[in-house]
N, C-alpha and C positions, 0 to 999 in steps of 0.2 A: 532806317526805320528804328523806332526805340522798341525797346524790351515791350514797353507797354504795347503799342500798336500791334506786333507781331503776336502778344499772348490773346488780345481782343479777335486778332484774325484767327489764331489756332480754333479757339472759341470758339466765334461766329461759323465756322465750318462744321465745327462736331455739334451746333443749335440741332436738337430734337433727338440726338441717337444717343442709347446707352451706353456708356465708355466703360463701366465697371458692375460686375456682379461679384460680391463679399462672401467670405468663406461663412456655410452654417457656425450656427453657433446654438446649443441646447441652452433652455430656460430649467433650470434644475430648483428646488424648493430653497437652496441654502442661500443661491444669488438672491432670488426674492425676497430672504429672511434680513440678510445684509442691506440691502437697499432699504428697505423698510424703516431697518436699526438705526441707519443714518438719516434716513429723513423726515425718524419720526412718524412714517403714514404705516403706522400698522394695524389697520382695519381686518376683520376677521378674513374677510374675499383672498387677502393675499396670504396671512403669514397662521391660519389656523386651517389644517390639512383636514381635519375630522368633521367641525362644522361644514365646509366647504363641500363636501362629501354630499354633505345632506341638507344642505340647504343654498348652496350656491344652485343656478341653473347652468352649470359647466359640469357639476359635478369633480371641482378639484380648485386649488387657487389658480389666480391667476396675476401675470405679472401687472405691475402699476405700471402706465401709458408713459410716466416721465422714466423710468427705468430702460423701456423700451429704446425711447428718444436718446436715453443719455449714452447707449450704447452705440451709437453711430459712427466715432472716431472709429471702434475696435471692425464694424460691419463695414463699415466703406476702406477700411485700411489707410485712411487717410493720415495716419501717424505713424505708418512704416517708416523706414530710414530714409529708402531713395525717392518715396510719393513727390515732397515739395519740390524737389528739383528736378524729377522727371516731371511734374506736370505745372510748375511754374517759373519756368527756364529765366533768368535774369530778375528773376523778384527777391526780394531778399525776408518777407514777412504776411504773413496770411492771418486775417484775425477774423474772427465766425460772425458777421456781424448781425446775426440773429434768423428768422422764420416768417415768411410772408404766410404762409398758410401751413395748419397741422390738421390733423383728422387720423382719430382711431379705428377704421371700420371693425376691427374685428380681434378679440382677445387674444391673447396670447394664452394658452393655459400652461400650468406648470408640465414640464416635459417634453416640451414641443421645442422644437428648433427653427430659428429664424434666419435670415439672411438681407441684406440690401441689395438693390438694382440702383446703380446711378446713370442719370440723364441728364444731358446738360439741357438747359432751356434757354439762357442769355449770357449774353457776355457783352459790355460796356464800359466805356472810361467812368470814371468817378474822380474829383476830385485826388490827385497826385497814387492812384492806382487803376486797377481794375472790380472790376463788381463783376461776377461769377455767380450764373442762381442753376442750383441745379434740383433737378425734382429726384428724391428718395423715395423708394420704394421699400420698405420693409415689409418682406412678403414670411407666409407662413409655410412650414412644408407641410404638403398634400393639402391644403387649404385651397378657397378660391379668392377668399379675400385677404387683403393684408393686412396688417397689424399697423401700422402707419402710414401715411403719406405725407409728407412733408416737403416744402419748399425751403430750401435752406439758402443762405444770403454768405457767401463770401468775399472780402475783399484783401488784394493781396496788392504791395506797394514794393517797388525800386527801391 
């Protein structure tokens, strides 16, 4: 059986269960300030404490939705040392091939600490790899709702 086949069955067995929950990680004002600084989106809501205070309906900033997003690697640990090769045995390259579906339900404000739940959902040949979609959950703590949801799309190749 090829690497391929066997990473589609590992897969196909783990369809619907959560395989990883991600160490918290705090939303502190300075991250936000730096995200911002690089992407240019410095709208009052995030990087001005004072207004925000008093005219946000959070009463405080809060993180930007692609800051969230972009912290993913770090909340799923998926760029630890041993990740790739403990979780894709005979492959030699994994590339993010993008989001079937994203959704903010619910802010992140500054201070709060956030976390990921991963679940697999499919696993299928693709053209000379595998296709890997797994559902992310970036949840809030003491929250009911999350901060993201997201279908993430990977493919990873022999």
């Amino acid at each position: 059986m090829s690497s391929q086949a066997e990473l589609i069955e590992r897969y196909q067995a783990l369809q619907g269960q959560e395989i990883h929950v991600g160490p918290w990680l705090e939303i502190d004002q300075q991250r936000i300030d730096d995200f911002a600084r690089v992407t240019g989106d410095e709208q009052w809501i995030h990087v001005d404490p004072q207004r925000a205070e008093k005219e946000s309906p959070y009463g405080t900033t809060i993180a930007h939705g692609f800051l969230t997003l972009s912290l993913l690697p770090y909340l799923t640990q998926s760029n630890q040392p041993d990740f790739f090769t403990d979780n894709y045995p005979g492959m030699r390259l994994r590339v993010n091939y993008g989001l079937n579906r994203l959704r903010y339900p619910a802010p992140v404000l500054c201070g709060s600490k956030i976390r990921a739940r991963t679940t697999v959902q499919s696993a299928e040949e693709v053209r000379d790899g595998v296709q890997i979609v797994y559902l992310l959950t970036i949840e809030i703590e003491g929250e009911k709702k999350p901060a993201c949801v997201a279908e993430q799309v990977m493919r990873v190749y022999p």
